[in-house]
N, C-alpha and C positions, 0 to 999 in steps of 0.2 A: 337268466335261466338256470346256471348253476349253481347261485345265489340260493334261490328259490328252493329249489330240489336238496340241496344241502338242509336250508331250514327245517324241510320237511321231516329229517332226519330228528331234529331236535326237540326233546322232552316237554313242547309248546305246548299249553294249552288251547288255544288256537292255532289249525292246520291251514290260517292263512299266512304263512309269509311276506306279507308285502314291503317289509321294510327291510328287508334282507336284499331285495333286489333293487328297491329306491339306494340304499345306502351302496350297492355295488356300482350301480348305473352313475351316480355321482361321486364318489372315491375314480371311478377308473376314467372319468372325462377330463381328472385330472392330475391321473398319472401319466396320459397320453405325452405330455410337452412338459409338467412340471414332478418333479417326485421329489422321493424325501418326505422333508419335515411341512410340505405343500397338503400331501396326502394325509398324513397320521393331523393333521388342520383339521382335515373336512370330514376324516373317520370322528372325530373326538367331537369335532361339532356337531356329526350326525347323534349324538349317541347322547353327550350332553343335552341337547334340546331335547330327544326322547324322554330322559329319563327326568327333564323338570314338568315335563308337558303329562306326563303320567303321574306323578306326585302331585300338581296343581290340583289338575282332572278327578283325582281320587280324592282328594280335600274338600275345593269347592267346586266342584261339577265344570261343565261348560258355559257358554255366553261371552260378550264382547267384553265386559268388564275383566273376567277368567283370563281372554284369551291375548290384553291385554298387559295383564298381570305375570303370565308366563314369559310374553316376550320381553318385559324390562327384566324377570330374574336367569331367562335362561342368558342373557347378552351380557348382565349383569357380572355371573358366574365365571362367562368363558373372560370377560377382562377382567376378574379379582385373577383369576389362573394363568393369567399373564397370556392369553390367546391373541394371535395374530387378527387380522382384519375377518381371512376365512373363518376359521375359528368362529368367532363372536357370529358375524352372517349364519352361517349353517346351523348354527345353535339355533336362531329363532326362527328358521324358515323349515327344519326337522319340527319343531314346537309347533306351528300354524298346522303344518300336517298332522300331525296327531289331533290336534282339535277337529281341525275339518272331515277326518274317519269316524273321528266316535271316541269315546270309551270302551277300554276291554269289557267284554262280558263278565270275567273272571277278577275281577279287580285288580290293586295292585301287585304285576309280577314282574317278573324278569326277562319274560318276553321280549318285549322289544329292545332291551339293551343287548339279548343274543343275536336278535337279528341283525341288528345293527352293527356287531363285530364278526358277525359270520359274512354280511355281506362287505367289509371292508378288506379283512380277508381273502375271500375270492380274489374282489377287484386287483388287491395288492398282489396276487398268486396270478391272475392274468396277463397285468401289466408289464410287472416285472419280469416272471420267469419265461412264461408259453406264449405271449403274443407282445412283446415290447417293439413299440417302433424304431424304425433305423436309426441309430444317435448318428451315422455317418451322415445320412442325409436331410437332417434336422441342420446340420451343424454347417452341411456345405452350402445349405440355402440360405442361413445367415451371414458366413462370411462374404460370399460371394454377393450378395445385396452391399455390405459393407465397403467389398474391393472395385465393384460396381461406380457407388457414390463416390469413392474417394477419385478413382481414375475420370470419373466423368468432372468431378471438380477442377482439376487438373488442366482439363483439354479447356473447359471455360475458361478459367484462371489464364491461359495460356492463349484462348483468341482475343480474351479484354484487354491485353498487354498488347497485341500485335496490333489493336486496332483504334489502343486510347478509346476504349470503351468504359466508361464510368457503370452501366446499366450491367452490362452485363456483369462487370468485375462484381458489382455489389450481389448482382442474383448468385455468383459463385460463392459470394462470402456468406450467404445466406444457407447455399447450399455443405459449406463448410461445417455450421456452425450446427446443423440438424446430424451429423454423422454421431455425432456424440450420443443417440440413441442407439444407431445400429450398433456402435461398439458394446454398451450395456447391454441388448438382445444378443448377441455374440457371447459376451461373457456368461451370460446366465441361462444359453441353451447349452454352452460348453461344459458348463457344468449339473446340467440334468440329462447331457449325455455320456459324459463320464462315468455318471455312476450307472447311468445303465448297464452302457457294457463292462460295470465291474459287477455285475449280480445279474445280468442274465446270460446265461448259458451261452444262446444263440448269436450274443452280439461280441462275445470275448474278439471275433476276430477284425473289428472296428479299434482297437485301443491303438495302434500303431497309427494310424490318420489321426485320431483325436488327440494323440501326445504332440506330434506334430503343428497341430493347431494351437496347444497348449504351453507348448512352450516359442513360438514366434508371437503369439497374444499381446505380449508387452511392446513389442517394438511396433504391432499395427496400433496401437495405443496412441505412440507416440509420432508416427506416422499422420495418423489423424489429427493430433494436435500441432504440430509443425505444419500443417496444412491448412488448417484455418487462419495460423499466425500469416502465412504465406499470404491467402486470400486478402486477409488484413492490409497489408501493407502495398499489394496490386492496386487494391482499391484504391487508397489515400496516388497513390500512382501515377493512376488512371486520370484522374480528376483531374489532373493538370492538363488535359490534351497529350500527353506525353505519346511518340510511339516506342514501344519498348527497343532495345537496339537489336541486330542480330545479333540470333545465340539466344537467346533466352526463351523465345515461344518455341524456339525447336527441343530447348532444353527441357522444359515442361512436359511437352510432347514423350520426349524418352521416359519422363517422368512414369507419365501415365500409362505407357506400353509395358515398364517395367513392373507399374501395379498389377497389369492382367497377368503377365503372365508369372510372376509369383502365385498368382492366384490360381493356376493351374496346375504350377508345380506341387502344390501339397497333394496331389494323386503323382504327380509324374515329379518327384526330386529332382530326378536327373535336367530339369529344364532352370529349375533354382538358379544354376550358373549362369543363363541368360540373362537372369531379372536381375544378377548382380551387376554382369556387364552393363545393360544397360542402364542401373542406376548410377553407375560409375564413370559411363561417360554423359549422363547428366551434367555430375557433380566437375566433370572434365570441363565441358565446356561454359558451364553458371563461372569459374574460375578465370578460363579466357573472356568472358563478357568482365567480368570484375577488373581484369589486370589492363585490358583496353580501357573499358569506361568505371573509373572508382568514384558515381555518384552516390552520395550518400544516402539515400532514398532507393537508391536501385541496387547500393549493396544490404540495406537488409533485404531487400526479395534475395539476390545470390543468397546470403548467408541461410535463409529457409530451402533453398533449391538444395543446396550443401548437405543437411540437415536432414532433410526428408532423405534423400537418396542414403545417406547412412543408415538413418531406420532398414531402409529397403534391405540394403546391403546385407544388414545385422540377420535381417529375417530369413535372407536368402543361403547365409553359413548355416544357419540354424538346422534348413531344411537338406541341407547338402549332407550335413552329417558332422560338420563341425564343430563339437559339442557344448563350448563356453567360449563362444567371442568374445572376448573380456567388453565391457558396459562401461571400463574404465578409459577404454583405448580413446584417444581422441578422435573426433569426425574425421578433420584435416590429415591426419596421419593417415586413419582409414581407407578412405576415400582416393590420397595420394599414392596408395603402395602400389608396386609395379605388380601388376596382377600372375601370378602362377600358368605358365601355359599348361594347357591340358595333355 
């Protein structure tokens, strides 16, 4: 509607704006979750396919052969200009619309490439400034799907060992090995919320949660990947009929209580110190399982129980306030220091 009404403003010679408002309604569907260089895509591909569809048009008229002809030079074009996948797509489906309207009455003008940056424009002044969505809660619906999978990996990974379970261990390992998307959805909402609340007004008071997330990201990274190694080798395990000893599915277990509730600390810090504790006495008792039974197969599962609970650990200074856990410190060191009373 604002789109629109702004066009109307414009030196057009046609007082119908319709591409002003097509090109806002699709600019701002995906600024809603992606922005950036996502956006100035689908503006440039609105505006490219306009203006080959308008040049065709005005050359050799309309028809299937024309309308042909358009879409191989407008897709053409957006990849000579080194255009993403949006890019190239919205070039030739901006061109089809123009075909399917008509021809201007007035030949060719400038028309539609105005409307086409006026309604990008808008979109881009809606998105961003007056109505941007919550990056906080973009962001917590991703990790928390993320801390979700992992913890739930965890307690499975943790009953298929208590019960010499082959089926299950593998559904755990399966389930291990699918987090590596949520991580990627994490990373790449985190950073189309970031720049939100750096350019919109409304959201500057989101940047403290999202630093927060920002900088423990690494060590859920690696968190997730020492838990699929983990799953890995349950498995192989498992297979033997083996039942795992005491101490180990209880150890998982910490494992996975200390994922939730990190996961809750990035609103509430002050809880971080729990999910250290208990990654730490994870990492306490996978040790006592190690120095009673040193089977070789069952100390690489300890050595992942060890491993992941560092991750934890790491993420858990991070969010306390303690600003450079050194990345160099070893696990074993970590893991073993006499913890600080409160």
């Amino acid at each position: 509607m604002i789109a629109y009404y702004l066009a109307q403003l414009l030196p057009l010679h046609e007082k119908r704006p319709v591409f002003a408002s097509i090109a806002a309604v699709i600019s701002l569907g995906a600024t809603y979750t992606r922005r950036g260089p996502r956006t100035f895509e689908l503006i440039g591909g609105v505006v490219l396919g306009l203006t080959v569809a308008d040049l065709i048009i005005e050359a050799v008229g309309t028809g299937p052969l024309q309308i042909g002809l358009m879409i191989v030079l407008a897709m053409g074009t957006a990849v000579l200009l080194g255009g993403g996948e949006l890019l190239v797509t919205e070039a030739a489906v901006s061109g089809l619309l123009l075909a399917a309207l008509g021809p201007s009455d007035h030949g060719l003008s400038a028309d539609r490439f105005l409307e086409a940056l006026t309604g990008g424009a808008v979109a881009l002044a809606v998105g961003f400034l007056f109505f941007p969505p919550d990056p906080a809660q973009l962001v917590r619906r991703a990790a928390h799907s993320l801390f979700g999978e992992l913890g739930a990996t965890l307690e499975q990974v943790s009953r298929a060992l208590a019960d010499a379970d082959p089926v299950r261990a593998q559904a755990a390992l399966r389930g291990a090995r699918e987090m590596d998307a949520a991580v990627d959805e994490l990373e790449e909402v985190l950073a189309s919320a970031s720049q939100t609340a750096r350019f919109a007004p409304l959201r500057r008071g989101t940047r403290a949660l999202l630093d927060r997330y920002g900088r423990t990201f690494r060590q859920l990274d690696f968190a997730v990947r020492n838990a699929r190694v983990l799953a890995r080798h349950s498995m192989r395990y498992s297979r033997a009929r083996l039942a795992a000893p005491d101490g180990l599915p209880e150890a998982l277990h910490e494992l996975a209580e200390a994922v939730w509730m990190l996961a809750a600390a990035y609103d509430e810090p002050q809880r971080a110190a729990d999910a250290s504790e208990l990654a730490r006495a994870a990492g306490a008792r996978a040790r006592t399982v190690f120095e009673r039974e040193p089977d070789l197969e069952l100390t690489a599962i300890l050595s992942q129980v060890r491993s992941l609970a560092a991750d934890l650990m790491r993420a858990a200074k991070l969010l306390e306030g303690l600003a450079t856990p050194s990345y160099d410190q070893p696990s074993e060191e970590l893991l073993d220091a006499v913890p600080v009373p409160a």
